[in-house]
N, C-alpha and C positions, 0 to 999 in steps of 0.2 A: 504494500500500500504506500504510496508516493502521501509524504510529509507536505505543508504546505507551502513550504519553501518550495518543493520540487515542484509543487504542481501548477505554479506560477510560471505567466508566460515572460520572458525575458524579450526586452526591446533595447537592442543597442542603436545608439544616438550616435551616428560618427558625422562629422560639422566638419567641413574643410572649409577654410578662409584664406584669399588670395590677402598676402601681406607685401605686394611686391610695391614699389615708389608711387604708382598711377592713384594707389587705393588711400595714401592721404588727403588730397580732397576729401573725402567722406571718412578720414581716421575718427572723427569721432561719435559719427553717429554707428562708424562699425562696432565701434569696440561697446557703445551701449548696447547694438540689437545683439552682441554674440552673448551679451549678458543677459539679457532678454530671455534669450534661448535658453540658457541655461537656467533662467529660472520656469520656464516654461516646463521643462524636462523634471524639474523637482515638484509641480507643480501635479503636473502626472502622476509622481510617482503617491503622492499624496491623495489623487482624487481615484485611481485604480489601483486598488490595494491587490488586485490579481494580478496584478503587473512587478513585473522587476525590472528597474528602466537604468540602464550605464550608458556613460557617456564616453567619446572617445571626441577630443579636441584638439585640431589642427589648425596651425597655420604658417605660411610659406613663402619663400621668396629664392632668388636664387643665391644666396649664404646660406641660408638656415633653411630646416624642419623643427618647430617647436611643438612637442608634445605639451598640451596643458593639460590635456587628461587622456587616459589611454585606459579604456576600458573599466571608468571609475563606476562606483555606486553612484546612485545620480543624488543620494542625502550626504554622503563626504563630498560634493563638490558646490565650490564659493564662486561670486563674481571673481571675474578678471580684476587686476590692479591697470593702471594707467598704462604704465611700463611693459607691460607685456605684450601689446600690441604697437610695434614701432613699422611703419610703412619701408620700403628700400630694397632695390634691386629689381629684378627682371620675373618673368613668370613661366616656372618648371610647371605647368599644371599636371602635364601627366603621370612625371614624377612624384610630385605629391599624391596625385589620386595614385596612383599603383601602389606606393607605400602604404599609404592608408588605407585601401581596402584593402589590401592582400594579407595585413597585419591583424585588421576584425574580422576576416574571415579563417585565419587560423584559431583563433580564440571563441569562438559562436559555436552552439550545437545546431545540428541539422533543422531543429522546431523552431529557433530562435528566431525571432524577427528585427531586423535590420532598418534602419530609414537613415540613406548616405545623402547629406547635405553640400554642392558645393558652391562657394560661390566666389566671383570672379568679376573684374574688371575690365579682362584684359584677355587678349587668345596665349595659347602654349607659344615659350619663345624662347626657350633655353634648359629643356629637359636632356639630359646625358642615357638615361636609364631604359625608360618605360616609352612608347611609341603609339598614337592612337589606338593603332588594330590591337597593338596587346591589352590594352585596356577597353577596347569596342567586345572583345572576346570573353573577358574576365565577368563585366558587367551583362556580357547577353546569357553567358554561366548562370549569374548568382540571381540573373532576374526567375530565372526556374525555380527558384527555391523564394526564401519569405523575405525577398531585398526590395526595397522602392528606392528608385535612386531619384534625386531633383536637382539640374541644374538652373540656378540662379544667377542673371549677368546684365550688364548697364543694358543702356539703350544704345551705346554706341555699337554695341557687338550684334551679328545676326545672332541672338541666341538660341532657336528655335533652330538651325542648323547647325549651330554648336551641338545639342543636343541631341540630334538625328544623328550627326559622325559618330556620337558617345554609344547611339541604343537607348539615350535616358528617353522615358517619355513624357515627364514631368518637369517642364520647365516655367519661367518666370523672369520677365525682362525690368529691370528699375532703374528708373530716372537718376543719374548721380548727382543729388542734391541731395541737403540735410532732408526736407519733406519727402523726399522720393523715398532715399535710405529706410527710413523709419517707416515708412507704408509698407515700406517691404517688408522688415522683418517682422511689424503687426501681420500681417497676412501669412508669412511661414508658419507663427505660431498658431494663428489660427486653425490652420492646415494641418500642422502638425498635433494638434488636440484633435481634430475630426479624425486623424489617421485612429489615434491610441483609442478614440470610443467606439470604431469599428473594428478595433482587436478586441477591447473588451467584451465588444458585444458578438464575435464573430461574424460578424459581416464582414466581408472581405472591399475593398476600395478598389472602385473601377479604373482600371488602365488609364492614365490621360485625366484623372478629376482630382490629382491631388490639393490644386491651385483651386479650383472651381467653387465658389461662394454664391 
């Protein structure tokens, strides 16, 4: 007989954030809405007590990969501090997305449910590692199994064939402005509560409506 720990369904939160030079303009309404999210995420984990919700937090630029959380319990994780999110340098996107998925997909069980966040300024411009197709292949994988992936990007980018290269089918274009910003990630979260009340409730979320309000 499964305890009730076990019988809890687990949802990993993995959030990539383009930290590359483009994304200070809007340094500061990102680094509110990634706080946002993260409280949104505990917010969850508080209003579906069936649920068991971690977090896994990236972000990236072409120096660094910062883990701010890597497969956390979503009640030991805090807001961000100011410092933590510094803009600078170029955008490895694929590198980072192939790190970071490949990394919550070695640590999930097969039931687990997954919802990969990325968002972006900016197209791929200096990954060494990871190549479209490897990562077009990885995500047409994991979308068989319990993955929703969403990608999120300015208005300056076609996102919507951003998206179509990736396989994601859940995308979301936003204006880079402080108001644009912040609609944006009001609406993620929104979206992202509809996702966890149709795991609660088993219903499953249609293809394409993760955005749809």
């Amino acid at each position: 007989m499964k305890t009730n720990e076990e019988s809890k369904k687990r949802v990993h939160n993995l959030i990539i954030v383009d930290e590359s030079g483009s994304m200070s303009v809007i340094r500061r309404q990102a680094f509110a809405g990634m706080n946002e999210t993260l409280q949104t995420v505990r917010k969850m984990q508080e209003t579906y007590v069936d649920q068991e919700q971690h977090v896994t937090l990236v972000t990236f630029d072409s120096d660094h990969t910062t883990w701010h959380y890597d497969n956390a319990p979503a009640a030991m994780t805090k807001d961000l501090g100011w410092n933590d999110y510094r803009p600078g340098g170029c955008t490895p996107l694929y590198d980072a997305m192939g790190k970071a998925i490949s990394k919550v997909n070695a640590q999930v069980g097969e039931d687990d449910n997954v919802l990969v966040t990325v968002i972006t300024d900016g197209e791929e411009n200096s990954s060494q590692e990871w190549t479209l197709k490897m990562i077009r292949t990885m995500i047409e994988k994991l979308k068989k199994q319990h993955w929703t992936f969403t990608l999120i990007g300015t208005d300056n980018l076609d996102v919507e064939g951003m998206a179509r290269s990736f396989a994601i089918d859940e995308h979301m274009e936003f204006c880079q402005s402080e108001e644009g910003t912040r609609a944006m990630f009001n609406r993620e979260s929104r979206s992202r509560m509809r996702l966890n009340k149709c795991l609660s409730e088993n219903c499953p979320m249609p293809a394409g409506s993760f955005f749809d309000e």
